[in-house]
C-alpha positions as CSV (number, residue, x, y, z in Angstrom):
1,X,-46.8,-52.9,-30.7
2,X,-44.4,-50.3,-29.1
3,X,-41.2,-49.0,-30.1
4,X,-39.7,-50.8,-27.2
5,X,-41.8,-54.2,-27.5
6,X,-40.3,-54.1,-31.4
7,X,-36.3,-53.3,-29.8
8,X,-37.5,-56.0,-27.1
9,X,-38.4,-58.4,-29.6
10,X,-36.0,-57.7,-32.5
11,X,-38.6,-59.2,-35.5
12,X,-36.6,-58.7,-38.6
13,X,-39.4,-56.8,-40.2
14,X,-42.2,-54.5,-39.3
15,X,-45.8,-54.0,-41.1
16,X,-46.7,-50.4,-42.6
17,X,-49.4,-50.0,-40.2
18,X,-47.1,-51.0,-37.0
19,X,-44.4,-48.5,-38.4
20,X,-46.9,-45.9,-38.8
21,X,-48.8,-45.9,-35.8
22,X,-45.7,-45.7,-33.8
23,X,-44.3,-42.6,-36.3
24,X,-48.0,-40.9,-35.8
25,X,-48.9,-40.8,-39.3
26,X,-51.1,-42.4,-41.6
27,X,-50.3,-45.7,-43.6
28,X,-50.9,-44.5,-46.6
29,X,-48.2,-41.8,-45.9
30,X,-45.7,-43.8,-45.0
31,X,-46.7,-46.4,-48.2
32,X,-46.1,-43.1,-50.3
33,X,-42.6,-42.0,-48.3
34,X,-41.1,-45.3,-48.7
35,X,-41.6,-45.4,-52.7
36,X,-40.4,-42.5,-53.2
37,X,-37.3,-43.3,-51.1
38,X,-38.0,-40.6,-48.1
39,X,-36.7,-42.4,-45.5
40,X,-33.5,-44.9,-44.7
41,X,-35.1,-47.8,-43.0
42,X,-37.0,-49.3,-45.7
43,X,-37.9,-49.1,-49.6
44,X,-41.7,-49.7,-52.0
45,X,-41.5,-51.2,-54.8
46,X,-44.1,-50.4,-57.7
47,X,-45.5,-54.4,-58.7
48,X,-48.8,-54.9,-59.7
49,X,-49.5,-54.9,-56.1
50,X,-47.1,-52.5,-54.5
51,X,-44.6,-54.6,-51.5
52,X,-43.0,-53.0,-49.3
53,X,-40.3,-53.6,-46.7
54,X,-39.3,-52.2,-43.3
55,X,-36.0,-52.9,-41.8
56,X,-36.4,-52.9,-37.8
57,X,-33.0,-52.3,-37.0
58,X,-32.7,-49.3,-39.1
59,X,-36.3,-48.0,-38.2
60,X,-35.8,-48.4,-34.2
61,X,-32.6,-46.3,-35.4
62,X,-34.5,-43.9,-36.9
63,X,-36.8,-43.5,-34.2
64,X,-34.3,-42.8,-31.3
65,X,-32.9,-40.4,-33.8
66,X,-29.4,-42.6,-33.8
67,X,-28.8,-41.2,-38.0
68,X,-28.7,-37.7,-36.5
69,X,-25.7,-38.7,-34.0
70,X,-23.5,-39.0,-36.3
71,X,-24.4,-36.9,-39.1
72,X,-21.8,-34.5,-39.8
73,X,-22.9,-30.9,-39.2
């Protein structure tokens, strides 16, 4: 899935590996960003089994580089 397919489609969440093949990293490097709170579009929480969740809105966002826009300088 592309970053366009996901704004195209609008699913209301995104899997780890779909989020990290379109960033260019590795799963397990975004699994380890997101617990420790590394980027705004979605959060890990620590369970026996480790969840996590990936808002598309705020990823596509993200992506385009929309949070920089308005960041003040």
């Amino acid at each position: 899935m592309t970053l366009q397919e996901i704004e195209r489609d609008k699913p209301a969440t995104i899997s780890i590996q779909t989020a990290a093949t379109i960033m260019e990293v590795s799963p397990q490097f975004l699994r380890a960003a997101l617990m420790q709170d590394r980027f705004p579009f979605g959060t890990g929480v620590k369970m026996s089994q480790n969840e996590f969740y990936i808002n598309t809105t705020r990823f596509v966002l993200y992506m385009e580089g929309s949070d920089l826009i308005n960041k003040p300088a």
